[in-house]
N, C-alpha and C positions, 0 to 999 in steps of 0.2 A: 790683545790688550783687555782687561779685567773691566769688567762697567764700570766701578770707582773709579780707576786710572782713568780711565775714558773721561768721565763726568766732575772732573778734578782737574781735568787737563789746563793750564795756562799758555799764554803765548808772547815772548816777549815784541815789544812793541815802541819801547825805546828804552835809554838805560832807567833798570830799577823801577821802571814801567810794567804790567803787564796787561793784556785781556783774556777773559774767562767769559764760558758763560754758563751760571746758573740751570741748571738741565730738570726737569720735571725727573719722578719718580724718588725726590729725597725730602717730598711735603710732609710734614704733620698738620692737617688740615689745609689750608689754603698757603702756609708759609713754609719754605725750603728751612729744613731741618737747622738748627743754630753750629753742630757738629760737624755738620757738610761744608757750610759756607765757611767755616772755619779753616778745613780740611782745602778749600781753595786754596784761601791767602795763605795757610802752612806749604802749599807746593809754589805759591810764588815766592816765598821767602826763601824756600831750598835751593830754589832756581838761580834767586839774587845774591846769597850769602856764601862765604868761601867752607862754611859748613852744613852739611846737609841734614840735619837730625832735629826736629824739637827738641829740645829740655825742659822748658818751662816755655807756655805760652798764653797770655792772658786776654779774653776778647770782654768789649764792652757794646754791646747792643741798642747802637742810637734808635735804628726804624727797622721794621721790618724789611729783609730782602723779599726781590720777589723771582720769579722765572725771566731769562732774558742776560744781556751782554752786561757784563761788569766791568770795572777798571779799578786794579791793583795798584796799590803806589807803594814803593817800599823805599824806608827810607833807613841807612843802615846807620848804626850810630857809634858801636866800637868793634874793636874784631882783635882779639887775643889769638895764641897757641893754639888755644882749644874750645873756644869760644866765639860764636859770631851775636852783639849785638844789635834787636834792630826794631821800628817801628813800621806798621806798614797800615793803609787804609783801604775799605775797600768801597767804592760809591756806584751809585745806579742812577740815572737821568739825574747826574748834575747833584745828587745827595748824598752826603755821608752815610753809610750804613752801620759801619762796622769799622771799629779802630782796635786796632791788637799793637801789641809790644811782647817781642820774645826772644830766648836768648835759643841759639842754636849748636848743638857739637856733633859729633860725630860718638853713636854706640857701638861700641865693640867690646861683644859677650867674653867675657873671662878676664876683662881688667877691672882689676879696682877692686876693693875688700866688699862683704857683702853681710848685712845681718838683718833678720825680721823677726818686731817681737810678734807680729800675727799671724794668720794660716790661712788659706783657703776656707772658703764655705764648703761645709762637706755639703754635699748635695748627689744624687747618681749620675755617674759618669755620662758624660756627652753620650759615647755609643749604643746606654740604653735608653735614647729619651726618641722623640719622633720627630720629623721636622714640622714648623709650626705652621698652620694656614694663615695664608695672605688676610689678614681684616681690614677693618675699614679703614687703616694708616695705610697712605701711598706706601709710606717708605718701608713697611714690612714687602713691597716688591724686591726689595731692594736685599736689606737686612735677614736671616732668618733667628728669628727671637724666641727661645725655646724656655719658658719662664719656670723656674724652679722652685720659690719661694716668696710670697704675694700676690700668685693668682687671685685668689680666693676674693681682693677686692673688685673684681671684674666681674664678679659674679653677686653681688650685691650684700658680701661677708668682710668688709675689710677688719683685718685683725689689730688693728692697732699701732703696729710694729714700728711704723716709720721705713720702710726695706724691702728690698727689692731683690732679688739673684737670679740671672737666668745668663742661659749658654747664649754666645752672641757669635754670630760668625756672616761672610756674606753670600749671599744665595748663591752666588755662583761656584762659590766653593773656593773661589781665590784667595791665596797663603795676604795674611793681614801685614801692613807694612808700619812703620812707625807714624807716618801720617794718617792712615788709616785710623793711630788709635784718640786720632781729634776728634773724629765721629763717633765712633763707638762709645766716650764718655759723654756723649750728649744724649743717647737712643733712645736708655733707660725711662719708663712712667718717672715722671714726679716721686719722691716719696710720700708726698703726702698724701698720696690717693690711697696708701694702702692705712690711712688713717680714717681719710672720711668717704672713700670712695672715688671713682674719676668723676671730676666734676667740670673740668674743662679750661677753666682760663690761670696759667702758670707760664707767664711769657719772662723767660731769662735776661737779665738786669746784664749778670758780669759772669763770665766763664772763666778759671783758670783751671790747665790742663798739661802735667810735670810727666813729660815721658823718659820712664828711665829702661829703655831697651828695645829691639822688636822682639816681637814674640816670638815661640818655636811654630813651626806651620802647625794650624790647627785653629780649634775656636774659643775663643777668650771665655773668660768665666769672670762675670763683673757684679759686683755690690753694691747699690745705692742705697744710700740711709742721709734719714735727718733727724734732729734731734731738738733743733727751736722753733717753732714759729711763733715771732715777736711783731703784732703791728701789720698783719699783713707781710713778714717779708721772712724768708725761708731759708736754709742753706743746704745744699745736696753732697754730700760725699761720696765719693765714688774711688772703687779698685777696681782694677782691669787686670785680671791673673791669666799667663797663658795655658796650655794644655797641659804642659811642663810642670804647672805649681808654682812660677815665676812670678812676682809683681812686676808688671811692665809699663803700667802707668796709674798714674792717680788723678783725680779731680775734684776740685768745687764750684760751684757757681750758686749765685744768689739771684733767686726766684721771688716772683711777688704773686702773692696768694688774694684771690676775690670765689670767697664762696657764692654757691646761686643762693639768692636772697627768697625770703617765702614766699611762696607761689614762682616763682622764676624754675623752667625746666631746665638740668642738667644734661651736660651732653658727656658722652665719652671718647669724644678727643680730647688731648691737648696740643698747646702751643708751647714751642720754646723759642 
C-alpha cells in the first residue's frame, strides 16, 4: 500500500459514517496540509457514493485540522446515471473543521469530446531535472517538489509574476490516483510569494478542485498563478497536467493575505 493510500485511509463506522486519522508527515508548519485533509473526506465520499471519482469538489476551512482521529459524515443528496451528489463534514473533538459539497462520476479515458484553448508550461522534461531535498516543509517528506519556475523568490529575488510551475509527484514514486489530485492542487507556494517573497501567513478560506480524469502514471506538471489581491484576500488558479500533456484537474481557492508588518520578522513557511 502507497503512504497516501495508507494515510488517507477511512474506516467505515456506521452508515455514511466514517473514521480517519489525520497522520503527521502532510504539515505545512504545524497544520496538516488543506489538500490532504481533503484527499480524506474525497476517499470517504468514494467509499459512501455509488460513484467513485471527484468531479468537482469544493472545501470551506472553518478551523484548523490537527494530528489525531477524525470523524467523516457524509450526507448524500442526489444520485443520477452518472452522477453521485453529496455533502459530507469532517469534525475533530466535537468541532466542525471542514465542510465540502461534491459531485462524484466515474472517469473513463477516451469518452466524451475533448478541446484546449491552453498548453502545457514548457518548462525541461521531468527526466532532466534532479529530485528535490526534503526542506523545512514536513510535507516535502512526503511530496517530491522539483520547482521549475519561481524559484528565484526563495532566494530573496521574487520576480513579480504571480506563478508558480514545478514537477510534482510522490516520493514514493507511486502512479497518482484521482484522489490524489485533491492534494496535489493544494501543495503548490502561494502565488503570492513569488510577488513579495514567502512571508508566511496565507491560511485558505475556500478550496475548489474540478477533476477531470486520472492521470497517465507519472508526475503531474501544475501551475499556480494569481492575478488580484483586493483587501487582503487572494485567488490561486491552479492546472495539474499529466506526463501525457493531459489536463487532469484544475483548481481555485481563496486565500487571505497578512504581510509582516515593519519591524515584524518574516518566516518561510506557509499555512494553508
Amino acid at each position: 500500500m502507497s503512504q497516501f493510500l495508507k494515510d488517507t485511509s477511512v474506516i467505515s463506522i456506521a452508515s455514511n459514517s466514517f473514521g480517519a486519522t489525520i497522520q503527521p508527515g502532510w504539515r505545512i508548519g504545524a497544520v496538516p496540509n488543506g489538500g490532504y485533509v481533503l484527499s480524506i473526506i474525497g476517499r470517504a465520499l468514494s467509499e459512501a457514493l455509488a460513484h467513485p471519482d471527484p468531479v468537482s469538489i469544493n472545501a470551506f476551512y472553518l478551523a484548523p485540522c490537527e494530528l489525531g482521529d477524525a470523524l467523516i459524515e457524509v450526507t448524500p443528496l442526489r444520485e443520477t446515471k452518472n452522477t453521485s451528489f453529496a455533502s459530507a463534514a469532517l469534525s475533530q473533538d466535537g468541532q466542525l473543521r471542514v465542510q465540502v459539497t461534491a459531485a462524484f462520476g466515474r472517469h473513463t479515458r477516451g469518452e466524451g469530446p475533448n478541446w484546449c484553448a491552453e498548453t502545457p508550461p514548457q518548462v525541461r522534461p521531468f527526466a532532466d531535472t534532479q529530485p528535490a531535498e526534503v526542506n523545512a516543509l514536513e510535507i516535502h517528506q512526503r511530496v517530491d517538489m522539483r520547482m521549475m519556475q519561481g524559484q528565484e523568490a526563495f532566494m530573496g529575488q521574487p520576480s513579480g509574476s504571480g506563478e508558480f510551475v514545478a514537477w510534482l509527484q510522490h516520493r514514493d514514486e507511486t502512479p497518482i490516483g484521482a484522489i490524489d489530485l485533491l492534494m496535489f492542487a493544494d501543495i503548490m507556494p502561494p502565488p503570492i510569494f513569488a510577488v513579495y517573497g514567502p512571508f508566511g501567513w496565507v491560511p485558505t478560506v475556500e478550496l475548489t478542485v474540478q477533476v477531470r480524469g486520472h492521470p497517465a502514471p507519472g508526475p503531474l506538471l501544475v501551475r499556480v498563478s494569481s492575478r488580484y489581491l483586493s483587501e487582503g484576500l487572494i485567488e490561486a488558479d491552479g492546472e495539474l497536467w499529466d506526463c501525457e500533456g493531459r489536463i487532469v484537474a484544475l483548481s481555485r481557492q481563496t486565500m487571505k493575505v497578512r504581510l509582516p508588518q515593519k519591524g515584524e520578522a518574516s518566516s518561510a513557511l506557509f499555512t494553508r
